[in-house]
C-alpha positions in Angstrom: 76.2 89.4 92.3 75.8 93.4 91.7 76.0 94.9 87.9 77.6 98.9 88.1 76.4 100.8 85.1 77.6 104.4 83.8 76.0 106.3 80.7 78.0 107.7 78.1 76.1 111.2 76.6 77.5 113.7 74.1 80.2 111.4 72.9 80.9 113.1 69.4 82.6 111.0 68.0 81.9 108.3 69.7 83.9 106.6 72.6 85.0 103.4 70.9 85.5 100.3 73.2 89.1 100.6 73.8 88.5 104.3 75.1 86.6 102.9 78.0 88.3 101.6 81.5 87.8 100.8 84.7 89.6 101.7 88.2 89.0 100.0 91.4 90.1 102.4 94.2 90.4 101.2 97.7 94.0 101.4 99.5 95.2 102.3 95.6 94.1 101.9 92.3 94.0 99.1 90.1 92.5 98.6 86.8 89.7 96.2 86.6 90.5 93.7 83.8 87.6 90.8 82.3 88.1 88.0 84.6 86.3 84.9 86.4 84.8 87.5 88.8 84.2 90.4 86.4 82.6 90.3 83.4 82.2 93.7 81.3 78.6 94.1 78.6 79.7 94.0 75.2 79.8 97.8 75.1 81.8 98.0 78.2 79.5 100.4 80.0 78.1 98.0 82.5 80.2 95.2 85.1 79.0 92.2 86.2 80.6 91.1 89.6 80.1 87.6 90.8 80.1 86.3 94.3 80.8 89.4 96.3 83.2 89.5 98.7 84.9 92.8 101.0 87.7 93.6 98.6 85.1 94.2 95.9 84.0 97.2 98.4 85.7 100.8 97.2 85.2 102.9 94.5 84.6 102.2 90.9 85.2 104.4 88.0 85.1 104.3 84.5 87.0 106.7 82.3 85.6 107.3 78.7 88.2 108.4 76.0 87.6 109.8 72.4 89.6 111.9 70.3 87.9 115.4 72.0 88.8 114.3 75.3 88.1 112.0 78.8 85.1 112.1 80.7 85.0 109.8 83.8 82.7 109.0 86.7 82.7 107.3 90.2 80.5 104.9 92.4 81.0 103.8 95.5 80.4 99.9 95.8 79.5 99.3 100.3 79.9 95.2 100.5 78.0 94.0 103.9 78.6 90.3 104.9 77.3 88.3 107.4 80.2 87.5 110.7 82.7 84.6 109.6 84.9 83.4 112.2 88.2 83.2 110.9 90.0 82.0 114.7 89.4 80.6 117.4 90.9 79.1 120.5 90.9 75.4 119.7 91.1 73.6 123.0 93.2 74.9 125.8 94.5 73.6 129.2 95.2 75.2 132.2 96.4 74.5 135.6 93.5 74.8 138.5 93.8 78.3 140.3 94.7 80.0 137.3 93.1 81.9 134.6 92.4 80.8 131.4 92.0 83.2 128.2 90.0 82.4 125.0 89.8 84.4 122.2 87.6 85.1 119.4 88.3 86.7 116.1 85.6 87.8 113.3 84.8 89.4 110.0 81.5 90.8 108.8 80.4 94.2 107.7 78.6 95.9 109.3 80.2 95.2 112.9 79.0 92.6 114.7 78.2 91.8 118.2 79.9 88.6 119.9 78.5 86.9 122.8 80.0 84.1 124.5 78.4 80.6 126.3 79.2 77.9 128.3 78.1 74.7 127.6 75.4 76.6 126.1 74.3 78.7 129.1 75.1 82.5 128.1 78.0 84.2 130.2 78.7 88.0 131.2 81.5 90.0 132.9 81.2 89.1 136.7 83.3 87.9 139.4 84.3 84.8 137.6 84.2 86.0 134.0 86.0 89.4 132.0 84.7 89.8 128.3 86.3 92.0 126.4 86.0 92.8 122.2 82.0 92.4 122.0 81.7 94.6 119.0 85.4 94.5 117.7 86.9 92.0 115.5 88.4 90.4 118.3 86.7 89.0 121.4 88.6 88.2 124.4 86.8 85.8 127.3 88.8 85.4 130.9 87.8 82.7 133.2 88.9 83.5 136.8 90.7 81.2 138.9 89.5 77.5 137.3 88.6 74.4 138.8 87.4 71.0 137.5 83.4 72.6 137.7 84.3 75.0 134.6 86.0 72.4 131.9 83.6 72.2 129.5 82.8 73.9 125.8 83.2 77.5 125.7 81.5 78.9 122.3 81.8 82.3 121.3 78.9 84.0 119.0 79.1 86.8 116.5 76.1 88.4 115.2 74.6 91.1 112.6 72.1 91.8 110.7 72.9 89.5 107.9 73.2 86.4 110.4 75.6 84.9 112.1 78.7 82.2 113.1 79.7 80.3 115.7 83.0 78.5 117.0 83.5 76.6 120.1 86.6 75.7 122.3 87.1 73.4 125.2 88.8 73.9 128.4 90.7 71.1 130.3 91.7 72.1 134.1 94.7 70.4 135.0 95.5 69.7 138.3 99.2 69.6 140.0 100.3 66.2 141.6 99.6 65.5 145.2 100.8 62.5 146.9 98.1 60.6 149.1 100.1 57.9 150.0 103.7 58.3 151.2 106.4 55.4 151.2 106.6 53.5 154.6 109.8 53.0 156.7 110.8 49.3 156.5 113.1 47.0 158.5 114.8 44.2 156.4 117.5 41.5 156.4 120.1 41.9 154.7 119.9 40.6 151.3 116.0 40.8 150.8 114.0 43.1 148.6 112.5 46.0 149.9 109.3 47.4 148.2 108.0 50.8 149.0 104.3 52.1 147.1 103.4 55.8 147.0 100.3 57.1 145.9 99.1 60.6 143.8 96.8 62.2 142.1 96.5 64.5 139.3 95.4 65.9 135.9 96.6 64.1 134.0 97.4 61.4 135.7 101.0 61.5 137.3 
């Protein structure tokens, strides 16, 4: 919660209550109105602003009317908030040999920094592993070339000075079909039943 306060000097006469209003300005301008969220004093100098969030950020200014005139002034309200992960990858499969992508998206002010693990040990771009987005909303991890050694839980992290979130997602390699066992010839009377087995193997099972 933050309370914005302006003083009103030289007001002769007086600014009466309904000469004073507020402006939020960020992409535009809206007039801020006595709400669950805002609450104005009773002499509508001062405003009260519970449970902060980023589109309280902009600037604030409160215009003062009387009969002589309007004066007005402006603050600027900065809102800083710890990283909240508002996406993530969820689980995703992929076929051995290929790459698989996972990505990462986060809010916070100011920037944060996002750092990826798997299954807890902490990874960076090499050979086997491209990660792109660490101080951007979005994060971007690339696993080269996977095999049944890298399914596991892949968690990214994003970090400021506030604190931080986590989210993790878990990759299943899939692997194509491959027969092991092929049918036999066979050699049978007429009228009997012939029975032929084949064997494979796969992920998920074929």
């Amino acid at each position: 919660d933050i309370t914005l306060e302006f003083q009103i000097s030289g007001d002769v006469p007086a600014v009466p209550l309904e000469g004073i209003r507020w402006y939020l300005q960020r992409d535009n301008i809206s007039e801020i109105l006595n709400g669950s969220r805002h609450v104005f004093s009773h002499d509508r100098r001062s405003l009260l602003l519970f449970n902060l969030e980023l589109d309280d950020e902009g600037n604030y200014t409160m215009n003062a009317t009387n009969i002589i005139g309007t004066g007005s002034d402006m603050i600027y309200l900065d809102v800083e908030i710890s990283p909240v992960i508002t996406n993530n990858s969820g689980v995703v499969d992929q076929v051995m040999g290929q790459d698989a992508i996972f990505q990462c998206t986060a809010v916070s002010e100011p920037v944060h920094i996002t750092n990826w693990t798997f299954n807890g040990t902490p990874l960076s771009t090499s050979d086997k592993y491209l990660i792109q987005g660490t101080d951007t909303i979005q994060s971007i991890l690339t696993v080269y070339n996977v095999s049944l050694i890298d399914e596991g839980m892949y968690t990214c992290i994003a970090d400021n000075v506030h604190g931080n979130d986590s989210a993790t997602a878990q990759l299943r390699v899939q692997v194509t079909p491959v027969i092991t066992q092929e049918p036999q010839e066979a050699v049978l009377l007429v009228t009997t039943t012939a029975y032929f087995s084949c064997c494979a193997t796969g992920v998920p099972s074929p």
